[in-house]
Backbone as CSV, one residue per row, in Angstrom:
resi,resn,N_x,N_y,N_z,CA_x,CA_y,CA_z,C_x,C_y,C_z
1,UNK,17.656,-24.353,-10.301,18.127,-23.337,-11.227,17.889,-21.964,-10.621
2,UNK,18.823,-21.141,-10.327,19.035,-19.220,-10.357,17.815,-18.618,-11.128
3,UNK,17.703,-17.843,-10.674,16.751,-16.714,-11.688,17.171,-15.313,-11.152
4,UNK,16.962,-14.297,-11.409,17.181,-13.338,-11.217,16.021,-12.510,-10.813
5,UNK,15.930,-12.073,-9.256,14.144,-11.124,-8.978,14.066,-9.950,-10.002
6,UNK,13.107,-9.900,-10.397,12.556,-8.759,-11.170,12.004,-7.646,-10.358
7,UNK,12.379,-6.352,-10.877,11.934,-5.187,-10.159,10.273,-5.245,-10.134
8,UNK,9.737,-4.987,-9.057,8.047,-5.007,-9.512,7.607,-4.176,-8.812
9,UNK,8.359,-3.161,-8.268,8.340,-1.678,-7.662,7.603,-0.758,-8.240
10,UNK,6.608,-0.385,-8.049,5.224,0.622,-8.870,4.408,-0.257,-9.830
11,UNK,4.424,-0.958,-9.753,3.723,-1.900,-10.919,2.329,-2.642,-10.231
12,UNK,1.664,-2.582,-11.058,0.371,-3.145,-10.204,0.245,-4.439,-9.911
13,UNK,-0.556,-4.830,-8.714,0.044,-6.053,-8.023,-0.399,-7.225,-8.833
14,UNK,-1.477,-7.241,-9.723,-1.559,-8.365,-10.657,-0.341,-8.425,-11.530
15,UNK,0.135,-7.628,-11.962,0.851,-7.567,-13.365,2.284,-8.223,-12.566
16,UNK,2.749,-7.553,-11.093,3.654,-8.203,-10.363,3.720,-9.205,-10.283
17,UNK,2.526,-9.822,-9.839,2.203,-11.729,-9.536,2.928,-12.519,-10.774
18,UNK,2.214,-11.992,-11.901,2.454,-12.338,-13.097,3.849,-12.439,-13.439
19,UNK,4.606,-11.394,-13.511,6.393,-11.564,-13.803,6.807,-12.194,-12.779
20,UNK,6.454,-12.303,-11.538,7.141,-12.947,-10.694,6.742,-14.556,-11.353
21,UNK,5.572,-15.227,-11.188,5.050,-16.452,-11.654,5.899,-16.390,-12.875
22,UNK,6.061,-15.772,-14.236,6.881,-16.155,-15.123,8.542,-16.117,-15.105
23,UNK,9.315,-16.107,-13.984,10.499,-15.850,-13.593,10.724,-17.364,-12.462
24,UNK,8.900,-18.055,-12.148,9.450,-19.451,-11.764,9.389,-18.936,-10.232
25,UNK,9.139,-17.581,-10.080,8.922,-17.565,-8.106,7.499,-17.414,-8.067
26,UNK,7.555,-17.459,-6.661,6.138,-17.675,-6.182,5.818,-16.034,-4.940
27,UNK,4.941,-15.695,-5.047,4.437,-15.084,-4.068,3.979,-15.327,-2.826
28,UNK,4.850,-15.022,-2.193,4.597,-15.176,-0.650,3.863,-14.044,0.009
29,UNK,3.771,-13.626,1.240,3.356,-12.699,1.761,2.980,-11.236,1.362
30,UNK,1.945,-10.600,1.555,1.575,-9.287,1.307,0.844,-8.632,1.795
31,UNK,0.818,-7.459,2.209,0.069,-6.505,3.251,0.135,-5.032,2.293
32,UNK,-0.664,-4.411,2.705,-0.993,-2.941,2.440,-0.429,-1.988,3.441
33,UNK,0.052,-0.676,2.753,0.339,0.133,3.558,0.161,1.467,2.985
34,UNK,-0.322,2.627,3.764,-0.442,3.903,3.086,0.941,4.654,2.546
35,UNK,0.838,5.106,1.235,1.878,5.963,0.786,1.559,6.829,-0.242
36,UNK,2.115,8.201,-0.067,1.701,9.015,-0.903,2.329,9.471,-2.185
37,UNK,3.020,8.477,-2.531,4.102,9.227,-3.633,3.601,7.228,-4.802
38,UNK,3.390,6.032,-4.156,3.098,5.218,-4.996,1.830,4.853,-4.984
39,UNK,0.847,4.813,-6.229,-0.218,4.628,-6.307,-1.129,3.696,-5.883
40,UNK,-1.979,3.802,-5.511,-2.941,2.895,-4.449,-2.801,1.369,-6.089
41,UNK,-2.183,0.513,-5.128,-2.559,-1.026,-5.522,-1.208,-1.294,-6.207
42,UNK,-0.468,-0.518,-6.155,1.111,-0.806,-6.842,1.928,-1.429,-5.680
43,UNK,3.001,-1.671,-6.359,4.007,-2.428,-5.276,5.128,-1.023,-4.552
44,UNK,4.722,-1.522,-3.567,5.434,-0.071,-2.454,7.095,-0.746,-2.094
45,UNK,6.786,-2.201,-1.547,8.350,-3.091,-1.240,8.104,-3.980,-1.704
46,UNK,9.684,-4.758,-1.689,9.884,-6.388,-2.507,10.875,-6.946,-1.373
47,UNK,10.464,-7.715,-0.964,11.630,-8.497,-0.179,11.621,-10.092,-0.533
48,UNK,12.601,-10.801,-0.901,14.343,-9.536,-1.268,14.190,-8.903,-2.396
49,UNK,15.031,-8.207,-2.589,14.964,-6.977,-3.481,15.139,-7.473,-5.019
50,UNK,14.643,-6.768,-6.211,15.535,-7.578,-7.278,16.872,-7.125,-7.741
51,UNK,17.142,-8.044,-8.175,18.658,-8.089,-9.203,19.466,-9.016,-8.058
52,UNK,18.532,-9.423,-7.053,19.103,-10.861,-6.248,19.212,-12.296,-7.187
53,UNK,19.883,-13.031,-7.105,19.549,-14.598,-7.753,19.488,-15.500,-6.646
54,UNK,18.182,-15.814,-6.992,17.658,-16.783,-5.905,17.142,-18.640,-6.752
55,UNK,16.435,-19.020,-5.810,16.190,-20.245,-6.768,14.901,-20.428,-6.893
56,UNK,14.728,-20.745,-7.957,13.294,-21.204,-8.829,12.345,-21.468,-7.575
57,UNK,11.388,-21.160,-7.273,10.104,-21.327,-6.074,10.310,-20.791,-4.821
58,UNK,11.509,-19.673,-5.452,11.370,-18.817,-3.831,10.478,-17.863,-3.828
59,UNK,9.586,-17.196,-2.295,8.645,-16.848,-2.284,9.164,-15.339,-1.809
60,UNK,8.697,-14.438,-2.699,8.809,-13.055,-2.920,7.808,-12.383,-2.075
61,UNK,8.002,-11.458,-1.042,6.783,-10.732,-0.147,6.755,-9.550,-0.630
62,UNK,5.484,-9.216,-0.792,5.163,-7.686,-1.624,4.377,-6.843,-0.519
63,UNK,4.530,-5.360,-0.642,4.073,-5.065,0.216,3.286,-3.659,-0.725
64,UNK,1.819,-4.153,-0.627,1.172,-3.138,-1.398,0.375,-1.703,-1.301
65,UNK,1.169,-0.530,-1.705,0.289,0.843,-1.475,-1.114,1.016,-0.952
66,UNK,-1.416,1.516,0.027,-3.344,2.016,0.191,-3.486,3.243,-0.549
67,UNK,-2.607,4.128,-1.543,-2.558,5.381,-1.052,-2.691,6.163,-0.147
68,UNK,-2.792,7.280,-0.159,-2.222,8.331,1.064,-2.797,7.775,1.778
69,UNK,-2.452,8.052,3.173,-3.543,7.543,4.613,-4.898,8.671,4.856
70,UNK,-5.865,8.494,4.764,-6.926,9.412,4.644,-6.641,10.567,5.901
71,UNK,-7.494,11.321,6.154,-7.097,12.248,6.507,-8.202,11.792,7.870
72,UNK,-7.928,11.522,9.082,-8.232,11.641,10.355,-9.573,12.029,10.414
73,UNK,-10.896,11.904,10.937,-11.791,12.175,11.268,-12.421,13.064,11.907
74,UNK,-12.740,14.269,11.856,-12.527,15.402,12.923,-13.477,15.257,13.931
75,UNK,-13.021,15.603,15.504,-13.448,14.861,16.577,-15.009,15.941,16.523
76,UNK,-15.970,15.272,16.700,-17.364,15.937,17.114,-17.304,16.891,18.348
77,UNK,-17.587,18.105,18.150,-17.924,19.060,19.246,-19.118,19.534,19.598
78,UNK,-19.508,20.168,21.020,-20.496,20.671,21.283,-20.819,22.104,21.040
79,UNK,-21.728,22.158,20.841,-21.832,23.844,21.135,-23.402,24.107,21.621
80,UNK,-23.344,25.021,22.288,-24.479,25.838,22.653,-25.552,26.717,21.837
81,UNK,-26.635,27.195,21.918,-26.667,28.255,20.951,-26.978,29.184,22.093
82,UNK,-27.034,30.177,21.714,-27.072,31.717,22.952,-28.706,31.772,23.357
83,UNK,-28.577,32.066,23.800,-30.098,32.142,24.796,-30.322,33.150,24.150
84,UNK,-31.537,33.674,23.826,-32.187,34.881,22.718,-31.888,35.784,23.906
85,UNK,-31.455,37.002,23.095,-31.669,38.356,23.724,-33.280,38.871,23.903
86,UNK,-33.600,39.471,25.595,-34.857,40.134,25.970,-35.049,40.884,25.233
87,UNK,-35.996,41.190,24.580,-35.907,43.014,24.232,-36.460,43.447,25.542
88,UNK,-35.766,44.790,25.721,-35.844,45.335,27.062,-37.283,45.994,26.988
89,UNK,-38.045,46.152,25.923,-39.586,47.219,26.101,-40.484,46.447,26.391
């Protein structure tokens, strides 16, 4: 039997599992990736996409937000401190 994929685009990845499992598919594959516009743990991609009709126990790959990618580590530098000034007297 057809079903029709459900959008699960911004939606958090439990609540995704869930409509997908009640639509009769299964979850296949999923990885994290940083993005700054969908919220850390939501669904960023769906492959295949919905409003596809596929068949009952096909496996849907989600690909889930880290939020933004943190911001780089700033590299450690050296520095000196100045050798004290003599007083000249």
């Amino acid at each position: 039997r057809m079903v029709e994929i459900p959008n699960v685009v911004d939606i958090g990845f439990d609540r995704a599992r869930r409509m997908l499992e009640n639509k009769g598919l299964r979850l296949g594959r999923f990885k994290g990736e940083y993005d700054i516009a969908i919220a850390k743990g939501n669904v960023l991609q769906q492959t295949p996409p919905a409003g596809e009709n596929r068949p009952r126990g096909t496996e849907i790959d989600l690909i889930i937000s880290k939020g933004p990618e943190p911001e780089p580590t700033p590299e450690p530098f050296e520095y000196s401190t100045p050798a004290p000034i003599e007083d000249p007297n």
